[in-house]
C-alpha positions in Angstrom: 8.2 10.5 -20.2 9.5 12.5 -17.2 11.0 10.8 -14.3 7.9 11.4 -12.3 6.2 9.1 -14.5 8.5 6.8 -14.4 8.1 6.4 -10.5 4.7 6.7 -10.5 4.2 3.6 -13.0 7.2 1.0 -11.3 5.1 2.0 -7.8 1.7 1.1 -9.1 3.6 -2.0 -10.8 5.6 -3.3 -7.7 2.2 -2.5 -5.3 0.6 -4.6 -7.7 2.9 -7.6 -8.0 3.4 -7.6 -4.0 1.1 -7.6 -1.3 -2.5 -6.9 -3.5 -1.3 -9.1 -5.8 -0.6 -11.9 -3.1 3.0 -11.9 -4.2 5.7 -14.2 -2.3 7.3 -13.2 0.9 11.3 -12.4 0.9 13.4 -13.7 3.7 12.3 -11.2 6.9 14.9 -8.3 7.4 13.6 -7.8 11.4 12.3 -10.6 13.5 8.9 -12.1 12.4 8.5 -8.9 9.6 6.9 -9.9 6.6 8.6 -8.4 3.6 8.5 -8.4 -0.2 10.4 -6.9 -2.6 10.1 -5.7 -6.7 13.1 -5.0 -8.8 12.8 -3.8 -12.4 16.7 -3.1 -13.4 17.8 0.1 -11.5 14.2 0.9 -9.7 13.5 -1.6 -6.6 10.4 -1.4 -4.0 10.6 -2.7 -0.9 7.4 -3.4 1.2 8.1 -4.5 5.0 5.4 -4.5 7.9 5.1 -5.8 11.4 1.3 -8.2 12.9 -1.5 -9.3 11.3 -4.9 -7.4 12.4 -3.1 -4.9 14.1 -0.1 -3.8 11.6 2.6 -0.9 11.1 4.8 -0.9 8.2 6.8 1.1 5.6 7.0 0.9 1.5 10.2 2.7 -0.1 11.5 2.9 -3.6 14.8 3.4 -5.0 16.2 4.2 -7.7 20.3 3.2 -8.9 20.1 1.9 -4.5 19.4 5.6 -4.0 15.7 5.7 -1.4 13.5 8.3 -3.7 10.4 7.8 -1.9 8.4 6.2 1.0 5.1 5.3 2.5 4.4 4.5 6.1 1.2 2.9 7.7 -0.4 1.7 10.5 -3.8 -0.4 10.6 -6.4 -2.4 12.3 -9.0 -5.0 12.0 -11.8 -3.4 14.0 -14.4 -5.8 13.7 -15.8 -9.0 12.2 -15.6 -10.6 9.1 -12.6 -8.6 7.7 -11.1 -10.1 4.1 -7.9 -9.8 3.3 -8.8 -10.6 -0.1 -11.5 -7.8 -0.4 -8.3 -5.8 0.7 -6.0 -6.7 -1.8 -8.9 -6.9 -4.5 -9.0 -3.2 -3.7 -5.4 -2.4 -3.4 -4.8 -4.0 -7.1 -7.1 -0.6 -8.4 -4.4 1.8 -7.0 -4.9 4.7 -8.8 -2.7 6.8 -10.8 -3.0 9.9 -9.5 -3.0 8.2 -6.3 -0.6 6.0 -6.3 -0.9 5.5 -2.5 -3.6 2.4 -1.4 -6.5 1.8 -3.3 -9.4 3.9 -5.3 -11.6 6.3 -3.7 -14.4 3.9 -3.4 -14.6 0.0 -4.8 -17.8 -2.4 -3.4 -18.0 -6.1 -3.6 -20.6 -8.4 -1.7 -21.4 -6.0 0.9 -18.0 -5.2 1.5 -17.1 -1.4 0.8 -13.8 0.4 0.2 -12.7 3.6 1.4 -9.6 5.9 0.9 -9.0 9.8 1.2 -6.0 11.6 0.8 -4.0 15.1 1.0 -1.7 15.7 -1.3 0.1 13.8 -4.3 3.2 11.4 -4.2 5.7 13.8 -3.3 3.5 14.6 -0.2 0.8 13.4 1.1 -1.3 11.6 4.4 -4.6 9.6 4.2 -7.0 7.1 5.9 -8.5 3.6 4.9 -11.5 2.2 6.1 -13.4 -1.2 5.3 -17.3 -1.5 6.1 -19.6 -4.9 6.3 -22.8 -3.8 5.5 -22.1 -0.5 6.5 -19.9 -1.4 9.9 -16.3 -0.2 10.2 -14.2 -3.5 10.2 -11.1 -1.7 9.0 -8.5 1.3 9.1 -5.8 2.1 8.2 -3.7 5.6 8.5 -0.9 6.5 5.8 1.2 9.3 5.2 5.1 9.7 2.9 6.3 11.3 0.1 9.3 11.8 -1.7 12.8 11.5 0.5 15.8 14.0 -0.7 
């Protein structure tokens, strides 16, 4: 296994024992951010955002307390009905080869997933939407890639 590997499996780990997968909150490092953190010995994530249905926020990874890589993102609820849990149902299929948000598509009880995305994990920007029964309740803009 290469190191790109490596990252790419701890990030789809750490995404999924955080936020999608309702993971506990860490003590806030700004006023009133919610935080949470994954450590696996020398690789640690680091998820920290700002509101509620209008967010911002920023995931990073290290590696050996070195940052390797980062996401920021900004969001909205746009309309009625939004589920957080429909969110984090489809944050919890992040992709491999997009180890960004969530899959291309996922539906559940008239609730419907969307991500696109440029580029891979050393690059990369994308968008996020949530429909009801095909009205926009949700988006969300992202964009990172590797820090040096």
């Amino acid at each position: 296994m290469n190191m790109d590997k490596n990252l790419v499996d701890f990030l789809i780990t750490a995404k999924k024992a955080t936020y999608a997968g309702k993971g506990a909150e860490t003590e806030s490092s700004r006023v009133k951010s919610h935080d949470l953190i994954y450590k696996d010995g020398e690789y640690m994530y680091y998820d920290t955002y700002l509101g509620g249905d209008k967010f911002a926020g920023e995931e990073a990874l290290w590696i050996s307390d070195v940052p390797v890589w980062s996401m920021n993102y900004v969001g909205r609820v746009t309309g009625d009905n939004f589920s957080g849990d429909f969110l984090k149902e489809a944050l919890l299929r992040v992709p491999e080869d997009k180890p960004f948000r969530g899959p291309d598509e996922y539906s559940n009880d008239g609730y419907t997933y969307k991500c696109s995305i440029d580029g891979n994990y050393e690059w990369f920007q994308g968008k996020e939407i949530i429909t009801l029964n095909g009205e926009l309740i949700y988006e969300c803009y992202f964009h990172g890639g590797l820090i040096k």
